[in-house]
N, C-alpha and C positions, 0 to 999 in steps of 0.2 A: 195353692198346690206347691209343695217344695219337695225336691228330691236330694236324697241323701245315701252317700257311698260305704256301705261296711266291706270294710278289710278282713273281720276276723269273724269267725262263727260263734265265740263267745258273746260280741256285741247283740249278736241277732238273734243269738237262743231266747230272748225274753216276747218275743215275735212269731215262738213259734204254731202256737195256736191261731193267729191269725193268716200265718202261712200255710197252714193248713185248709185253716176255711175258705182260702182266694186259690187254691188248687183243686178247688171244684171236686175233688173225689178222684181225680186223676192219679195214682199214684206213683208214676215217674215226674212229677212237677212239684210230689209232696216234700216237709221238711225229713220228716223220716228217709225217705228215699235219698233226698239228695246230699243232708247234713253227713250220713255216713263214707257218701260219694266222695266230698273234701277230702273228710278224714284219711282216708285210703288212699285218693289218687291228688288231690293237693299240694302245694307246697307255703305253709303258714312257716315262718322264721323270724319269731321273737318279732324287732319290728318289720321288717321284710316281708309282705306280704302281696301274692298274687290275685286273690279274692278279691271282686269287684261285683257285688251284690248292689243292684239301685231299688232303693226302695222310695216309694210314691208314695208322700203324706199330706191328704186334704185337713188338716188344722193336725190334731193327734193320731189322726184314724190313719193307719195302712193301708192304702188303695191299690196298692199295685208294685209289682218285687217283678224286677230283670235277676235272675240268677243265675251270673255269670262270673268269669274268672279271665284271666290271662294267659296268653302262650305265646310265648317268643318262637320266632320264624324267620327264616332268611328272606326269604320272599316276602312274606307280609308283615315284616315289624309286632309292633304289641297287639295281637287279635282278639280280640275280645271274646269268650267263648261260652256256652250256656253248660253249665254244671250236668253231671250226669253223662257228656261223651263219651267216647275212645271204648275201650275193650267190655265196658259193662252196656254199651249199645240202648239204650233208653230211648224210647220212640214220644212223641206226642210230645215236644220240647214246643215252649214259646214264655211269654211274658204272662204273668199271673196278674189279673187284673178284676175289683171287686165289676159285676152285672153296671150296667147304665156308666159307666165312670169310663170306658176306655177311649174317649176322642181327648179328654181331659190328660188321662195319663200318657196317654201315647204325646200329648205335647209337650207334655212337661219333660219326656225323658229324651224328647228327639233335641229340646234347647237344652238339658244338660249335655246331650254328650256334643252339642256343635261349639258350647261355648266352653266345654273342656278341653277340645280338642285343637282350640285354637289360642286358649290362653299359655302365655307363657310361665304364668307360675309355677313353679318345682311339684306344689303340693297337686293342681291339676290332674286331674282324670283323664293323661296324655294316652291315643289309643290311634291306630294306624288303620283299621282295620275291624270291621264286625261283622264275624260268621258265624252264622245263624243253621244247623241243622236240623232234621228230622221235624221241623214243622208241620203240622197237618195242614193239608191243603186248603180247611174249610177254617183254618184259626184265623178269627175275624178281627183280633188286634192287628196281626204281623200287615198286613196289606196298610192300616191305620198309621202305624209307626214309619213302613218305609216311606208312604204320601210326605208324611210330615222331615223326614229326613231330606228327601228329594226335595223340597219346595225351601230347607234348608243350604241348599247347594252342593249335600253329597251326593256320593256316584251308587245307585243301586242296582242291583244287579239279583233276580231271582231268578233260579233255575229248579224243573222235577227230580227230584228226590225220587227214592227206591218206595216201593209200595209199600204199605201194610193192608193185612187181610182183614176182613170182619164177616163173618158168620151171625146177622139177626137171626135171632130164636124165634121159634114160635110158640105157640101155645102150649103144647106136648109133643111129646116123643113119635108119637105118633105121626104127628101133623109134620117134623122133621125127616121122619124116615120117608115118607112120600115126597118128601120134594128133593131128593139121592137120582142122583142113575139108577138103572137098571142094577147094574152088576154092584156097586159098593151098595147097596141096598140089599142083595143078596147075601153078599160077604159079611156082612152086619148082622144079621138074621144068624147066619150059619154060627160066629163068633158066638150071638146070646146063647142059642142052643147048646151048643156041644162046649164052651167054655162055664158060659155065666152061671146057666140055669144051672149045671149039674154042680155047681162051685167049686170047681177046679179051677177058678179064674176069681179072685176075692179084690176089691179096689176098697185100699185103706185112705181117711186124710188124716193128717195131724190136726189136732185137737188141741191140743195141752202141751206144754212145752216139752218136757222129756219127749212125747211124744214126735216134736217138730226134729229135737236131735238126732232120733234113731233114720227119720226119714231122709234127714239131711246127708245122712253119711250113704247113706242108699242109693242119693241121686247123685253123689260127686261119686261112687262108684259104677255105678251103671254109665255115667256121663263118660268119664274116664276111658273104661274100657272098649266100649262103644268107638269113641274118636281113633282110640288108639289103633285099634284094630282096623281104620282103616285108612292110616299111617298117618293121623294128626296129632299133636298135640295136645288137644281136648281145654275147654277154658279156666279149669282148674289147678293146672299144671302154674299160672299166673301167680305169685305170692299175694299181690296187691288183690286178683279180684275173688280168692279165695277166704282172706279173708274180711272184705268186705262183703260176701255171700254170709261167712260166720256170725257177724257186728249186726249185719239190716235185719238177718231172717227173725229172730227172735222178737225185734220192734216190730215189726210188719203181724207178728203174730197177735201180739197184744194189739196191736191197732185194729184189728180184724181185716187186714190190708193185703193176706197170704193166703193161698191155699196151696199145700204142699199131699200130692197125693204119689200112693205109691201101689204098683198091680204084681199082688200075687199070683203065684201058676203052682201048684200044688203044693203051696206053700214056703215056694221060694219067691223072692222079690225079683221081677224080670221087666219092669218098667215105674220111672218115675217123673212129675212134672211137679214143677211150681209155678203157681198163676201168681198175679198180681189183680186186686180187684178195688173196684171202687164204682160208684154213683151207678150199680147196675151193669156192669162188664167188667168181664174179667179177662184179663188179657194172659196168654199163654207164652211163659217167659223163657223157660228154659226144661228141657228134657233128658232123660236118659234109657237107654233100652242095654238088656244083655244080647250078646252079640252071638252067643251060641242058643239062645231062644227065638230066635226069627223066623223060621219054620211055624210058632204057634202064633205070629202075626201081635207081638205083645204090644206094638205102638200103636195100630191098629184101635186093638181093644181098649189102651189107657186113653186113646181122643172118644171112643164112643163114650166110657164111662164120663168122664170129665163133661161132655156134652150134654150128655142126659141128666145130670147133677146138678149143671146150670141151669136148664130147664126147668130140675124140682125145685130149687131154691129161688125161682121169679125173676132170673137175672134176661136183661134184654138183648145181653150178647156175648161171644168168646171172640176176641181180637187173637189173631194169631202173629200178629205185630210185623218186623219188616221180613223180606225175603219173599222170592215168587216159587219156593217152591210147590211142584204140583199138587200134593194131597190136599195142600187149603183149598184151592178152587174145586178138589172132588169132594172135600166136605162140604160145599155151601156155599163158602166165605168169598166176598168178592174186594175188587180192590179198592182201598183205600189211598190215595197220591197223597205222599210229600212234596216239602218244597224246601229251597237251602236258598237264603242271602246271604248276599257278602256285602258289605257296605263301609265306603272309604269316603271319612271327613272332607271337607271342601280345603283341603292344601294340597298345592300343587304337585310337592311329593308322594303323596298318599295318594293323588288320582292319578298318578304316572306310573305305581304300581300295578296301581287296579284295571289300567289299561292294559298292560304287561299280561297281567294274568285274563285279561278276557280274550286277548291276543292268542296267547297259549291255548285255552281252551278253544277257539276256533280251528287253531289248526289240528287238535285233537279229533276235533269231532266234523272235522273236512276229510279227516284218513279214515275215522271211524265210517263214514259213509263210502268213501272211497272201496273201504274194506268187503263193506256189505252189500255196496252194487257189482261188484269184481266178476260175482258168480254168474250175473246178469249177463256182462257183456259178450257178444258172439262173434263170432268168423264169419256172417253172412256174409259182409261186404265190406270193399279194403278199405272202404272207411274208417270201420267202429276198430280195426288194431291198428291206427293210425292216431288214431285220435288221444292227444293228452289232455289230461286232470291240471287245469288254474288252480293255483291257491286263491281264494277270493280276494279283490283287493280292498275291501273292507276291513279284511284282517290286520293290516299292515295299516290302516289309516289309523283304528282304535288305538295305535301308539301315539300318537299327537294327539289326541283328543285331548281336553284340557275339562 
């Protein structure tokens, strides 16, 4: 097993079918998904490059791709980062690794980066720091790799991450609509009737490409106006992740990796969504509603359609991806935990860091508790307004810890 570091996304283009195949059908982990992700949000310069791709080869064969990059930080030096963060928000990040192979890869990659990270060569894979987000809770590498780091002698440190939803289907629509409340069970019914049935409510998807264009301009509109109107920004406004929206969607369409639908209301377009789908789910990525058709409940109707579509097409689920907003858990969908490492090399500066920052987060989340018992406490007796809040003195020791 050797591991080996691409800098540049031309070297790896010739890998990308097999990046593909060790992305298990996941398509925020895919090459499509993420190749475009550099392109946009990246910084490749001539020889200068951020890109830090480890790829895992048992003799010729590709076993295993870290797809990561760099990001300079005051507090954490060189961080190592997994492709796809920041503003385009990709869920289901981890290490790509072929079935039966990951106690192999995860070793080979935890002695790449300890013995990069300590060699003093210029050419060196030098790196302060590796955080690791939006990992799913049940990714059975990530636990493999941190073992194998920690028994290396860095400092690892795992924390829950924000949910993502998942809604299992079931058999038919039917069998869906019975397992509703009461009342969104009703409200569903009334929408088929008085919208669907009568077809004053039509759900189109792109198909074909022209097809995928007109849709597309439909949802950065509806997205748009929607945010605006209720004094945000909206994530369009972004140059970088507009057009990387413009660059993926058209690949994702030929991959059959997209489903971009859009709901008419008497012939006007008054809601639009684009999935992302693979190995049997299809995760719901981004939305748009008209802001002066609310009243006819159009976001409503664009999750029933989309639901019941997955249903006719055999898919085994609609991930509604991260965020706790409440209509996923009235549609079904229950939670899904993340998880986030951070992990600092076995040098002593880089674990006095990472002390620093665990330091930091204790006293964050010693106020954060502070905050949320406040409400709690009473005037019974002079005791309890008498009484003060310790910083814990654990807090202050994890700065020596070595």
């Amino acid at each position: 097993m050797r591991v080996h570091c691409f800098t540049t996304l031309n070297t790896l283009a010739e890998y990308a079918d097999d990046w593909e195949r060790l992305a298990g059908g996941m398509p925020f982990r895919g090459w499509t998904w993420l190749q475009h992700w550099w392109r946009h949000y990246g910084r490749e310069e001539l020889s200068c490059s951020n890109l830090a791709v480890l790829c895992a080869f048992d003799a010729k064969q590709l076993v295993g791709i870290a797809p990561w990059h760099f990001e300079n930080s005051t507090l954490g030096g060189r961080v190592l980062r997994p492709l796809g963060t920041g503003e385009v928000c990709s869920d289901y990040l981890g290490v790509l690794c072929q079935p039966g192979r990951e106690d192999a890869v995860a070793g080979a990659l935890a002695d790449y980066l300890v013995t990069n990270a300590l060699d003093d060569d210029p050419h060196a894979l030098h790196w302060d720091w590796l955080h690791l987000d939006a990992v799913g809770a049940d990714d059975k590498f990530m636990p493999l790799l941190a073992d194998c780091l920690t028994i290396s002698g860095c400092a690892v440190n795992r924390r829950p991450g924000a949910n993502c939803w998942r809604l299992d289907l079931p058999a038919d629509w039917d069998a869906y609509l019975a397992s509703l409340g009461k009342n969104l069970r009703r409200d569903l019914r009334r929408l088929e009737r008085d919208y669907i049935e009568t077809n004053r409510a039509v759900l189109h998807r792109a198909e074909r490409l022209e097809e995928l264009l007109r849709a597309m301009g439909i949802l950065v509109e509806l997205h748009q106006r929607r945010r605006n109107k209720l004094g945000e920004a909206g994530c369009f406004a972004s140059d970088r992740f507009l057009g990387f929206y413009r660059d993926v969607m058209p690949d994702l369409l030929r991959a059959g990796r997209v489903h971009l639908y859009w709901l008419e209301l008497d012939g006007k377009p008054v809601a639009a969504e684009y999935q992302l789908a693979g190995n049997g789910v299809v995760y719901a990525y981004q939305a748009g509603v008209d802001p002066d058709a609310l009243d006819h409940q159009p976001g409503k109707m664009l999750i029933m359609g989309v639901i019941r579509q997955a249903i006719a097409e055999g898919n085994r689920a609609v991930d509604f991806l991260r965020g706790d907003e409440p209509y996923k858990e009235r549609f079904g969908a229950r939670p899904c935990p993340t998880a986030e490492y951070r992990v600092a090399p076995p040098r002593a500066a880089a674990q006095l860091r990472h002390n620093l920052w665990l330091a930091g987060r204790s006293v964050k989340d010693w106020v954060k508790n502070v905050a949320n018992n406040s409400g709690r406490i009473t005037a019974s007796s002079g005791k309890s307004r008498n009484n003060y809040h310790i910083i814990p003195e654990t807090v202050f020791l994890r700065l020596f810890r070595r």
